[in-house]
C-alpha positions as CSV (number, residue, x, y, z in Angstrom):
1,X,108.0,219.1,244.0
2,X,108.6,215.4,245.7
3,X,110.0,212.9,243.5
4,X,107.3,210.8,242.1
5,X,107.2,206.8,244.0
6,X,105.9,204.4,241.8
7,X,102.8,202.8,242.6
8,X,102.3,204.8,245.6
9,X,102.2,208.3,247.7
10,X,104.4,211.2,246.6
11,X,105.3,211.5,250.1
12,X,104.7,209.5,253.2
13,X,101.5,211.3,255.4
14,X,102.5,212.8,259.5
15,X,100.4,212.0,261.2
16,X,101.9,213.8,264.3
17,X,101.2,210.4,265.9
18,X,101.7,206.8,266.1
19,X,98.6,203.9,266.1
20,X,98.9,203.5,269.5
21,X,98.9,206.8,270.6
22,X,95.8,207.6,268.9
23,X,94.3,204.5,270.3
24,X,95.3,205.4,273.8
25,X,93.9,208.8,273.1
26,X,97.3,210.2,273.9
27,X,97.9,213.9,272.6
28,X,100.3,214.4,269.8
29,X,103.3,215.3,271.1
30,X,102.7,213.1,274.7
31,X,105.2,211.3,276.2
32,X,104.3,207.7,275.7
33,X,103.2,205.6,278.6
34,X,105.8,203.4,280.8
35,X,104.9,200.4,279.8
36,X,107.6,198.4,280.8
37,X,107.2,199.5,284.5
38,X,104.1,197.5,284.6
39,X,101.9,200.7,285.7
40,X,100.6,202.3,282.5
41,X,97.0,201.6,281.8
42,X,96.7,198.9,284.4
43,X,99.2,196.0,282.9
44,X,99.9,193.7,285.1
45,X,103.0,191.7,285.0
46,X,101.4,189.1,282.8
47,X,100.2,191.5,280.4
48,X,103.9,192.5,279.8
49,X,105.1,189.7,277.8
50,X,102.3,187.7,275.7
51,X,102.4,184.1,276.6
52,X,103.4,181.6,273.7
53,X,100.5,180.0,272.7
54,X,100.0,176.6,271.4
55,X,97.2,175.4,269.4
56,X,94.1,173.3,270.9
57,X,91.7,171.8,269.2
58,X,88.4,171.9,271.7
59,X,84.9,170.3,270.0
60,X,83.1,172.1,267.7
61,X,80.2,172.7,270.0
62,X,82.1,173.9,272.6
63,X,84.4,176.8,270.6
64,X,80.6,177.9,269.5
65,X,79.8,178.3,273.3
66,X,83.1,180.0,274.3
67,X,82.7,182.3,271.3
68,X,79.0,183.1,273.0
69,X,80.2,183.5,276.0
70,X,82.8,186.1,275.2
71,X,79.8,188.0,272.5
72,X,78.1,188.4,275.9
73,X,80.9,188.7,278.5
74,X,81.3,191.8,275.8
75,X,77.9,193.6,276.2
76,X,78.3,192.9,280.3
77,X,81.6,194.8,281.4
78,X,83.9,193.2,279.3
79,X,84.5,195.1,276.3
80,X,87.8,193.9,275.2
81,X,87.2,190.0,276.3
82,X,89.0,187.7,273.6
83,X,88.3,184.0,273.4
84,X,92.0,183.3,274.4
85,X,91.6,185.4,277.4
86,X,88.6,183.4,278.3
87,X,89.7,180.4,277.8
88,X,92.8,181.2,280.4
89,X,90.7,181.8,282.5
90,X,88.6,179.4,282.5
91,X,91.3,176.7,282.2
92,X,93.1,178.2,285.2
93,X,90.1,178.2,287.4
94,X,89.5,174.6,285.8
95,X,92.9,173.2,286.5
96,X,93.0,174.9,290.3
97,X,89.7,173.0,291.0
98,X,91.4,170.2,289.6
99,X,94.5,170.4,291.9
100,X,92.4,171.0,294.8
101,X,90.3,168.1,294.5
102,X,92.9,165.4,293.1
103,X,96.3,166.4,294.7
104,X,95.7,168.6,297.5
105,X,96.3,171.8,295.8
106,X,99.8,171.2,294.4
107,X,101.0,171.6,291.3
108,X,100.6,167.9,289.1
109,X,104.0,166.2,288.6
110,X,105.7,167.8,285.2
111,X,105.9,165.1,282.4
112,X,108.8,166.9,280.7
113,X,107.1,166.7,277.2
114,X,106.9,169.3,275.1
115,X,109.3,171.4,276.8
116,X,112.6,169.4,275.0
117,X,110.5,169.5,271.3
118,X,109.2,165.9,271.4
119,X,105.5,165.2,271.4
């Protein structure tokens, strides 16, 4: 008989399986996706490596909106849309418009802040 564990299983469960293969509806013994060749499941190179992500603090009225549009970005194609996701894009498409209108497409001069720890 296993040794007893206090305050928990006799013996840890197999699964035959990790999280994410069960997820990915990958068979038990499968070999696992690629996924640092950037083909498996459709990631793209951005996909690879989550960006860093700073807070933002956006008004109240507005985080209730984006949070509506992603509940029905959901029902509409999107099944996996996260507010962070929208929000990317929407600032991306936000900031080219931006560029496009105020400095003829290029990128605005870099400030430097930030980027050495200061404010």
């Amino acid at each position: 008989m296993a040794e007893r564990r206090r305050g928990g299983l006799a013996r840890l469960p197999d699964f035959e399986t990790s999280a994410e293969d069960r997820l990915l509806g990958l068979p038990a013994h499968a070999p696992a996706p690629d996924l640092a060749a950037g083909h498996a499941l459709g990631a793209s190179a951005h996909e690879q490596q989550p960006a860093r992500r700073r807070p933002l603090k956006v008004d109240e009225s507005l985080a209730d909106q984006v949070r509506d549009a992603v509940l029905f970005m959901r029902g509409r194609g999107r099944p996996e849309l996260t507010q962070n996701e929208l929000l990317d894009e929407l600032l991306t498409t936000g900031l080219q418009w931006l560029r496009d209108q105020a400095n003829g497409g290029e990128q605005f001069p870099s400030t430097g802040r930030r980027r050495n720890g200061t404010r």
